[in-house]
C-alpha positions as CSV (number, residue, x, y, z in Angstrom):
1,X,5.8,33.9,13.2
2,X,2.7,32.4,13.8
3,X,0.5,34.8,11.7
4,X,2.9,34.4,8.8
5,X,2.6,30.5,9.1
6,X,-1.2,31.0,8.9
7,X,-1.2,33.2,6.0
8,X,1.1,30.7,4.2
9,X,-1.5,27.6,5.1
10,X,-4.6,29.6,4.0
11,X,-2.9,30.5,1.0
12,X,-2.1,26.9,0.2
13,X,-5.6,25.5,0.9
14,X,-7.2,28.1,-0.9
15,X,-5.3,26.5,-3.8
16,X,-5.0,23.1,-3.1
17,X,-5.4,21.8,-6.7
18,X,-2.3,23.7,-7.6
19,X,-0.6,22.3,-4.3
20,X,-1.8,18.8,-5.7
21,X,-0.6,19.5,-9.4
22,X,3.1,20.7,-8.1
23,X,3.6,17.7,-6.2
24,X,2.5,15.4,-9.3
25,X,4.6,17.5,-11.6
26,X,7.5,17.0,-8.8
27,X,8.1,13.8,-8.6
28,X,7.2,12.7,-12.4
29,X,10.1,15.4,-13.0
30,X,12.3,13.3,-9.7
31,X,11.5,10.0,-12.3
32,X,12.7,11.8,-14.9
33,X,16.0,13.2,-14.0
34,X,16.5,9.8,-12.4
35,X,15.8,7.6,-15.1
36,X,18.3,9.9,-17.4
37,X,22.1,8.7,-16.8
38,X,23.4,12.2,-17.2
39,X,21.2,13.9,-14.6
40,X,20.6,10.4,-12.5
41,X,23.7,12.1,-10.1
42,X,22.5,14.9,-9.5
43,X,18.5,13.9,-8.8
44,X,20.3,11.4,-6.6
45,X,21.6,13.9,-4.2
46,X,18.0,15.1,-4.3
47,X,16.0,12.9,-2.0
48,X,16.9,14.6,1.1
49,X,15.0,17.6,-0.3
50,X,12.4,15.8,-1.4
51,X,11.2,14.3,2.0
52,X,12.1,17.7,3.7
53,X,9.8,19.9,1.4
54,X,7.1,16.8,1.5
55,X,7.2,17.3,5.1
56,X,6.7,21.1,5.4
57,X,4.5,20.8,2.5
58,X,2.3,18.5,4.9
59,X,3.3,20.8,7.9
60,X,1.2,23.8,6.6
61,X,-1.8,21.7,6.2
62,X,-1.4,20.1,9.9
63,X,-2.9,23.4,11.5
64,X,-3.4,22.3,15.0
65,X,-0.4,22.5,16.0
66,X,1.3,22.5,20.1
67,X,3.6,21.5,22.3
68,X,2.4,18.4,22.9
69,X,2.1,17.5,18.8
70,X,5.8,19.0,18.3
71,X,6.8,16.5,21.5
72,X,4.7,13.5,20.1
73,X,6.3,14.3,16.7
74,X,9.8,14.9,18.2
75,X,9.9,11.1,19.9
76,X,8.5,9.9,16.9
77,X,11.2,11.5,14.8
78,X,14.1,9.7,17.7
79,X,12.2,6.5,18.2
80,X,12.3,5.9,14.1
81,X,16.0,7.3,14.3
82,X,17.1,5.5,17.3
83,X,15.9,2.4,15.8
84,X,17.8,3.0,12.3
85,X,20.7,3.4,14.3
86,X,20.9,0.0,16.1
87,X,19.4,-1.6,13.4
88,X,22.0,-0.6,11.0
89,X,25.0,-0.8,13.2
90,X,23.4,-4.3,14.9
91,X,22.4,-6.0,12.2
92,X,19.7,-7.1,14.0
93,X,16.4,-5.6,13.7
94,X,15.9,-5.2,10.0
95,X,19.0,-7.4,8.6
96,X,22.0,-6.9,7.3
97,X,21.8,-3.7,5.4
98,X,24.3,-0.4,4.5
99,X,22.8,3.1,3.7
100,X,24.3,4.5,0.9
101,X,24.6,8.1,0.3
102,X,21.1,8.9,-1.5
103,X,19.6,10.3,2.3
104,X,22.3,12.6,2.9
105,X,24.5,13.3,5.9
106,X,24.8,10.6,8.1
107,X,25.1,10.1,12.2
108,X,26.3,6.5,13.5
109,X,26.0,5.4,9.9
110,X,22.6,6.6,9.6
111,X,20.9,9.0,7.7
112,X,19.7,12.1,9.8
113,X,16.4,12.8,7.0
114,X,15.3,8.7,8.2
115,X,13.6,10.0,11.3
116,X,11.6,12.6,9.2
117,X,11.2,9.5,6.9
118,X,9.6,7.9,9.6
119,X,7.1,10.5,11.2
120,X,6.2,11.8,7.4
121,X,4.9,8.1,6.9
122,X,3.3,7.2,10.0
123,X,1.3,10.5,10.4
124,X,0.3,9.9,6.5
125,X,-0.7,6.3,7.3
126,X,-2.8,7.4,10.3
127,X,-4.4,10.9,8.6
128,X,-5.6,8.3,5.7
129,X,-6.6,5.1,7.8
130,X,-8.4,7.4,9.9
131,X,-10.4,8.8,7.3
132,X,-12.1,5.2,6.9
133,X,-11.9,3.7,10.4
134,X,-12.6,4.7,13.8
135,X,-11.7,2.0,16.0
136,X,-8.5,2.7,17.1
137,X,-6.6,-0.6,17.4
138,X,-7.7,-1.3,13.3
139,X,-6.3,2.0,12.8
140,X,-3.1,1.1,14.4
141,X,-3.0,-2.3,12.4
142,X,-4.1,-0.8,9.5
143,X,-1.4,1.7,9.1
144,X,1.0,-0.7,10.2
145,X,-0.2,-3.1,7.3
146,X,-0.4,0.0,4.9
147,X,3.5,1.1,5.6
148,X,4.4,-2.8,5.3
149,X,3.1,-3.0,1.8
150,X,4.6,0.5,1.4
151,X,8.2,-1.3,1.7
152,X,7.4,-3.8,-0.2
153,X,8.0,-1.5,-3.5
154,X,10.5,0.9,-1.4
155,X,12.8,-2.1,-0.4
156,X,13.1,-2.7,-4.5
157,X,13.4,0.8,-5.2
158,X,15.9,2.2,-2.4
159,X,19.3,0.3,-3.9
160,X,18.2,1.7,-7.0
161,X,19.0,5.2,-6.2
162,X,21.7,4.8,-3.5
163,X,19.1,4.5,-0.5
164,X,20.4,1.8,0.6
165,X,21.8,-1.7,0.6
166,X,21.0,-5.4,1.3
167,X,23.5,-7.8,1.9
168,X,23.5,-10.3,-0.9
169,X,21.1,-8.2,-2.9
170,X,18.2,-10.1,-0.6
171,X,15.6,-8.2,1.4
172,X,15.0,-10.7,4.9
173,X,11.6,-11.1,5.9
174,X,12.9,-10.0,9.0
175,X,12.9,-6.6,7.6
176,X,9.3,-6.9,6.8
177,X,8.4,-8.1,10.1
178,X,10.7,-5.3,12.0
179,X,8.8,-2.7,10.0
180,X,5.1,-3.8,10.9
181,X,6.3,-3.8,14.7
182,X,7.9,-0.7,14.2
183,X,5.2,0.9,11.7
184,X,2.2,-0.3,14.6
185,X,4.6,0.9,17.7
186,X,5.2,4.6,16.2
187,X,1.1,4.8,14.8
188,X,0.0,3.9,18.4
189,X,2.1,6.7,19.8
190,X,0.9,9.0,17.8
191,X,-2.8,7.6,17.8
192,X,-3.2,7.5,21.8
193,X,-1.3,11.3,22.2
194,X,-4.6,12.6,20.9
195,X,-2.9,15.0,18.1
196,X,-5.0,15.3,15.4
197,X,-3.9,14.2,12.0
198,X,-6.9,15.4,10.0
199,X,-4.3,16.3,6.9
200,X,-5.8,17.4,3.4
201,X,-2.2,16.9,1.9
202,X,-1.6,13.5,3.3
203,X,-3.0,10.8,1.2
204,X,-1.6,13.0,-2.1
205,X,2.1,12.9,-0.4
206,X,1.9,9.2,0.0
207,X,0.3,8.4,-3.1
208,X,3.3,10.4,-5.0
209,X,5.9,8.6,-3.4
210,X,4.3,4.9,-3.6
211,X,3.3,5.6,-7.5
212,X,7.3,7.7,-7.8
213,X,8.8,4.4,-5.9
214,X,6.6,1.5,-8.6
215,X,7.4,3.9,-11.7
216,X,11.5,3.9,-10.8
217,X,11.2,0.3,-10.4
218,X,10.6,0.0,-14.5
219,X,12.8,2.6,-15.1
220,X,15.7,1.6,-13.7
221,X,15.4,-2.0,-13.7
222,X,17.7,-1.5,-16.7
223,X,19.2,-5.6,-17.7
């Protein structure tokens, strides 16, 4: 299992510029079958399989992986769940919101791929920030700060295609606040367990989905 995992990441290194070019060409064709009425369904439906091949797409270029980074990434993966799940049942961490059905299945009212949401982002936010600072608390805050502005254009985006919901059509600034504390909480786990998040993939993944989330925004903005 191993060896074959290896192959497969030095295969997609060795072409990285065509790695880059799919995931371009991947979500400008997500924009487009989403900003078309007949196929906006079906790309709907699609997000879950978005984030999950993301993910693995980000998995192969990881390559230090053990079981220490698969149990950092694991509580990652239930700390950004578990939160989800009181928030959305509570109404009081992020607000009053609903999830619709653009994640997928659901447990407790909340999408099972939000988790994976969750560590996709923060180990992004960290492999980038990292690249630029080494002080470790600016990393933290950094990231934090960088996922924050992040939901700024996902928060206006997410209703758009079924993500989810705000009550009143209005995003709280507790929301924004929730998700710096959360964003900085989930950075500085993964930060101080020493896992190393050198990722070539990273900032391509997140600059995809920021530019995927803006572009849908005028898209489907539709009066």
């Amino acid at each position: 299992m191993q060896q074959q995992f290896d192959k497969i990441a030095d295969y997609l290194d060795l072409h990285f510029t065509k790695v880059v070019l799919f995931f371009v060409v991947f979500y400008g064709v997500g924009i487009i079958g989403l900003s078309i009425p007949a196929t906006y369904p079906i790309f709907t439906k699609l997000t879950p399989l978005a984030l999950l091949l993301s993910t693995v797409a980000m998995a192969f270029f990881h390559r230090t992986y053990s079981e220490k980074a698969l149990a950092f990434f694991g509580v990652i993966y239930l700390i950004g769940f578990g939160v989800e799940v009181i928030g959305v049942n509570t109404k009081l961490i992020f607000g009053h919101y609903t999830y619709g059905s653009g994640l997928g299945p659901k447990l407790l009212e909340t999408p099972l791929i939000i988790g994976v949401n969750w560590l996709l982002l923060v180990y992004a936010a960290n492999s980038v920030i990292e690249r630029f600072v080494s002080n470790r608390f600016g990393v933290i805050l950094l990231a934090g700060l960088a996922l924050v502005g992040y939901d700024l254009i996902l928060e206006q985006a997410a209703p758009l295609i079924d993500m989810w919901s705000w009550q009143n059509n209005t995003v709280p600034v507790q929301n924004y606040l929730a998700w710096l504390v959360l964003a900085v909480l989930l950075s500085g786990v993964l930060l101080f367990s020493g896992v190393p998040v050198k990722n070539r993939l990273a900032p391509v993944i997140l600059s995809c989905q920021t530019l995927f989330f803006i572009v849908l925004l005028f898209t489907l903005n539709r009066p």
